[in-house]
N, C-alpha and C positions, 0 to 999 in steps of 0.2 A: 623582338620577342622570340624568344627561342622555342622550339619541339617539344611539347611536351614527351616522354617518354614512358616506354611500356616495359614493366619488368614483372615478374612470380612476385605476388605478395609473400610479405614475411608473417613467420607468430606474430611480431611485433602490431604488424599492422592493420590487423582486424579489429583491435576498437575504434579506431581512424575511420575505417570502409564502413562497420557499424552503425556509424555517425553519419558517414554519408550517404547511407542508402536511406536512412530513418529520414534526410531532408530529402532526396532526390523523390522517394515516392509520397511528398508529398498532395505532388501533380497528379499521381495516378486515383491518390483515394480521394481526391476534390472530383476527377473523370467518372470513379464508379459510386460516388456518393454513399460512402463510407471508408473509416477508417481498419474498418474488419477487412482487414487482405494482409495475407501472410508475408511480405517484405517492412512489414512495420509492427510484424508481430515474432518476429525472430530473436532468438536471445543468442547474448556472446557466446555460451556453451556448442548451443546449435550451428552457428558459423563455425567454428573451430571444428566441430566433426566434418563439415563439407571444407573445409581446410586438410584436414588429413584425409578426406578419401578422392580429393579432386584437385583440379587446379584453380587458380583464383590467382587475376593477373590485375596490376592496380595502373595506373597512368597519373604521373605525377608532376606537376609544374617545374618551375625553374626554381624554385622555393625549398622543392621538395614535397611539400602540400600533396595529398593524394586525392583528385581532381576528379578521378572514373575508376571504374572499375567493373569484370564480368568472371563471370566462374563456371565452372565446366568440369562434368565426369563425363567417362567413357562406361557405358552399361551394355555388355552383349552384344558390341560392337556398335552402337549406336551412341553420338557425343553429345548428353543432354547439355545444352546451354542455357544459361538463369543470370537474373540480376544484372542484367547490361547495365550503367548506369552510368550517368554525369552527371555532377555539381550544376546546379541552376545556372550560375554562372560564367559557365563556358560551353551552353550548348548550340547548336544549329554551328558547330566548327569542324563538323567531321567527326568529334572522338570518336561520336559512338562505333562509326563505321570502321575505324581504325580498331579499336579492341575487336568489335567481333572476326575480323579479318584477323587480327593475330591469333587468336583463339583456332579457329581456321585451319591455321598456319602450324601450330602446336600439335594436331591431328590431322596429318594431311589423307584425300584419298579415304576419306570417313562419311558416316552419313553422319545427320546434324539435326539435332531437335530441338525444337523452342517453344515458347506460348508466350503471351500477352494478354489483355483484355481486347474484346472489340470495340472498344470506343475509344483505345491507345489509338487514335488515325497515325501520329509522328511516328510508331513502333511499327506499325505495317507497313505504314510507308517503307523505312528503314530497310525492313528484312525485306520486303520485297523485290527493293533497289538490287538489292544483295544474293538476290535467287532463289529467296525462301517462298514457298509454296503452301496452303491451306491445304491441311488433308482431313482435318476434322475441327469440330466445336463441343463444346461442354459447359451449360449452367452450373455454375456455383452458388447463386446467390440470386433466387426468382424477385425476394423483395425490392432490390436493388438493381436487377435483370443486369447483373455479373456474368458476363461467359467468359472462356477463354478461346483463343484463338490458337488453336497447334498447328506448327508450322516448318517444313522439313527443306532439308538439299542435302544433295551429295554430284561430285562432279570426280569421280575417281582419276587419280593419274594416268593418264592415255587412253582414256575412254574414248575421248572426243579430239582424239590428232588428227592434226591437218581439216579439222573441222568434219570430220565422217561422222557417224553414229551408226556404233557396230557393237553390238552385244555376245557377251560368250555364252554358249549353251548350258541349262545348270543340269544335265546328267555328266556329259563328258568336261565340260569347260575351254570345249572350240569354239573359235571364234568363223563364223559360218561366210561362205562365199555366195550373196545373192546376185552373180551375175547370170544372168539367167538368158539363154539362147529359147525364142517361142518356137513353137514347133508349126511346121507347115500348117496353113490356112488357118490361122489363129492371129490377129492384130497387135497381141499385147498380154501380158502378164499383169496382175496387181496381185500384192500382201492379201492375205484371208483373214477372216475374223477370229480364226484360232491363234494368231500371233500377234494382230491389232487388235485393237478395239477403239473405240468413238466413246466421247465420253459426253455428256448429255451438255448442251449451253448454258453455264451458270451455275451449274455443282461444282462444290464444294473440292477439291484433288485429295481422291483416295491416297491412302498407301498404295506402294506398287507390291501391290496382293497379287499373284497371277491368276489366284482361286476365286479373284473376288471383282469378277469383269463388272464395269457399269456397260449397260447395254443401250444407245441411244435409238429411240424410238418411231423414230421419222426418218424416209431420206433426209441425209447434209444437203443443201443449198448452195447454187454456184456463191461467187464472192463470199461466204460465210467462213467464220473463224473458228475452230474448234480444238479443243486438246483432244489426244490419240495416245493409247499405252503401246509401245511398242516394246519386242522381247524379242530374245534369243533368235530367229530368221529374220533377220532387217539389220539392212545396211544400206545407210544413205545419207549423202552428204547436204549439210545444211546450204539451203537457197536451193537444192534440186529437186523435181519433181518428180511423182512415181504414181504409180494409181492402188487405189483401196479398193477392197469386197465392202459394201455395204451388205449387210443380209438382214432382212427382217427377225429381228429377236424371237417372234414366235415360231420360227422354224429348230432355234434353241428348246424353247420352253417347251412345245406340245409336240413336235417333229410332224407334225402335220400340214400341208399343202391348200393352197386355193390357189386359184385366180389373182386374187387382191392382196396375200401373201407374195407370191412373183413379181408382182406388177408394182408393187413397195420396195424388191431389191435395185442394188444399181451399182456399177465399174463406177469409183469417184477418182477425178483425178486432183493430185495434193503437191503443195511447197509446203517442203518442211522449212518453217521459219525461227523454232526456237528449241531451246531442250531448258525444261522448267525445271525438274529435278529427275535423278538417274542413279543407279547403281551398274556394275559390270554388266548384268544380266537384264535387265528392263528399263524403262524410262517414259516419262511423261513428256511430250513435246506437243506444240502447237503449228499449227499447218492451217493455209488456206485453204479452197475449194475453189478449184482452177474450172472444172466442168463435173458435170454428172451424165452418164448415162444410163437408164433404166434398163433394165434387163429386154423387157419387151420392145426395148427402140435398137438394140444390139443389131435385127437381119435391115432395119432401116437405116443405119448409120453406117453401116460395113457392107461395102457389095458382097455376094454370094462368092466363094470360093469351092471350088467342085470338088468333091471326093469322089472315088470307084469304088470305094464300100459304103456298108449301111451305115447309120451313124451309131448304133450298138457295135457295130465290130471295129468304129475308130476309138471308142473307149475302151474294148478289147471287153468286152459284158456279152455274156457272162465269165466269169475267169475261174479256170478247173481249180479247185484247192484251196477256194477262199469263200468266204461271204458275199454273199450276192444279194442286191435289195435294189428294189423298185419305191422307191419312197411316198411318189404320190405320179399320177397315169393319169388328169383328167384337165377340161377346161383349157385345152391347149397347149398342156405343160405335161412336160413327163420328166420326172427326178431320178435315176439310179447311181447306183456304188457297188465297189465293190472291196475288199480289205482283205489282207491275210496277219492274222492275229492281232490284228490292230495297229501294225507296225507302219505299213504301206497300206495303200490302195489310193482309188482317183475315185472319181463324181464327175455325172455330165447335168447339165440341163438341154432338156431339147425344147424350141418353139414350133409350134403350127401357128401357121397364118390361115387367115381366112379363105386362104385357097387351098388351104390341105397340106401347102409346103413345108416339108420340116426342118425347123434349121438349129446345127449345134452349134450353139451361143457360148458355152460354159466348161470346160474342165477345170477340174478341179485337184491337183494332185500331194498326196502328205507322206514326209516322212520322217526317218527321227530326229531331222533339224525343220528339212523345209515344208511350209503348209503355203503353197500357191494356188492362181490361180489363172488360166488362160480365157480370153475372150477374143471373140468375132462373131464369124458367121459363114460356117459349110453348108453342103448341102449335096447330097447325094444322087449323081447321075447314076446309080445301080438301082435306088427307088423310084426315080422319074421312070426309069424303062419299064418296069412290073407295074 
């Protein structure tokens, strides 16, 4: 038995596909317990305008017989894809997976949209195999509790060579170099919350909005699995390990400080294991939770390394010509920054221990690519002597 083939439908051939989709979704309106759904309410007019404004690719037997078929525009750069479909009678063979792969192919280097119902399980399945991703849902139909399922990918041409994932910046369009040398008496750098973010266990995969962070609400969990929006400063190769900023969201929300604020942040360290969906500029990927450290176990986990200055003059605070803030001063924790026009500046956290000892755990430094952050644990032989 021979391949079936994939070719552009013709005029000709959309009372054919007509036909075929009016049987193929029979399956679907038996799934959503009705026949009210718009692939068995489309007329030959209607198909014939998404004929001339898109593409519509058919797959045809040895016969000739038009077997499957999917169709596809490109909108604002974005390739909505509709109508996947197979003949009853040759399905679980791959076509389906074959069309949309050509379809694909036809736009390469594109992002990709689609929907289903949620109770299609074969069609999630499907996309999913395929790399499509859930960024939102919509009722249609409460009586019948109809949703749709919207469902995106994009894997741009050399986004991900040699298996890296590096993103370009979207003011300039560089692509950024996060090899990063720590600076003395600091154990390690990780990614900051201004360029990552955690996205909560079991939500839905936003758009990559960069305006529109999901802010996950607990420290991450060793062994735990989580997706992470990464952007523009991150570069890193899959299967390799780096560490994140956890920070408590409400240091976003109110800019305000506690105890129990602090003592909720934490350095995570991460295997990037997957890249779900991606454009040049950002990307959704999944990563383990290899360890956590909480901020307050930083001077426990890292011996003490000595400075000759205070720990205000290793952050260089106060800095002449810029903004200067103390964020919060109490409960054992003291926050400052400092910025010049918003462009640059750093952040430290300092610790007291119960013996009065202070120790700088934290900088934090941003600029118009990179937003890092260093961790350990100094401590100042110039404040021991006074």
């Amino acid at each position: 038995m021979s391949t079936p083939i994939i070719s552009d439908a013709l005029i000709g051939d959309l009372p054919e596909i007509l036909r075929l989709q009016y049987l193929a979704y029979q399956s679907e309106a038996e799934l959503c317990g009705t026949r009210d759904i718009p692939p068995l309410k489309q007329t030959l007019e209607e198909l014939q305008a998404e004929f001339e404004s898109g593409l519509i690719l058919k797959l045809t037997d040895e016969s000739g017989s038009i077997i499957g078929s999917v169709r596809a525009s490109k909108q604002e750069g974005t390739v909505k894809i509709g109508k996947l479909m197979v003949h009853p009678d040759h399905r679980c063979k791959g076509y389906g997976s074959m069309l949309l792969k050509e379809i694909e192919s036809r736009f390469p280097g594109c992002w990709y949209e689609l929907f289903t119902s949620t109770k299609s399980a074969d069609n999630l399945r499907l996309y999913r195999s395929l790399g499509y991703c859930e960024f939102r849902r919509k009722t249609v139909d409460r009586e019948h509790d109809l949703r749709f399922v919207y469902l995106q990918k994009s894997i741009p041409g050399g986004a991900f060579r040699d298996g890296i994932v590096k993103f370009r910046c979207g003011c300039c369009g560089s692509k950024v170099d996060m090899s990063k040398s720590v600076p003395s008496g600091f154990e390690g750098w990780a990614y900051t919350c201004e360029r990552v973010e955690w996205l909560g266990k079991g939500l839905p995969l936003p758009p990559l909005d960069e305006n529109n962070f999901q802010r996950l609400t607990r420290v991450p969990r060793k062994h735990e699995r989580l997706c992470m929006r990464a952007c523009m400063g991150f570069c890193q190769q899959l299967g390799s390990e780096f560490y994140m900023e956890y920070l408590n969201p409400e240091l976003y929300l109110s800019f305000e400080g506690s105890d129990r604020i602090y003592r909720s942040c934490a350095i995570v360290r991460c295997r990037l294991d997957r890249v779900l969906t991606a454009t040049e500029y950002s990307a959704w990927v999944e990563v383990t939770v290899l360890d956590v450290i909480g901020f307050a176990e930083l001077p426990e986990r890292y011996p003490p390394t000595k400075a000759e200055h205070t720990l205000e003059e290793l952050l260089d605070y106060p800095q002449k010509s810029c903004d200067n803030y103390i964020d919060y001063d109490d409960e054992g924790w003291k926050d400052l920054s400092w910025s010049a026009q918003g462009d640059v500046g750093t952040g430290g956290i300092i610790r007291r221990d119960i013996y009065g000892q202070r120790h700088l755990i934290i900088e934090s430094f941003f600029s118009f690519h990179d937003d890092i952050t260093y961790f350990g644990n100094i401590v100042s032989t110039k404040e021991q002597e006074t």
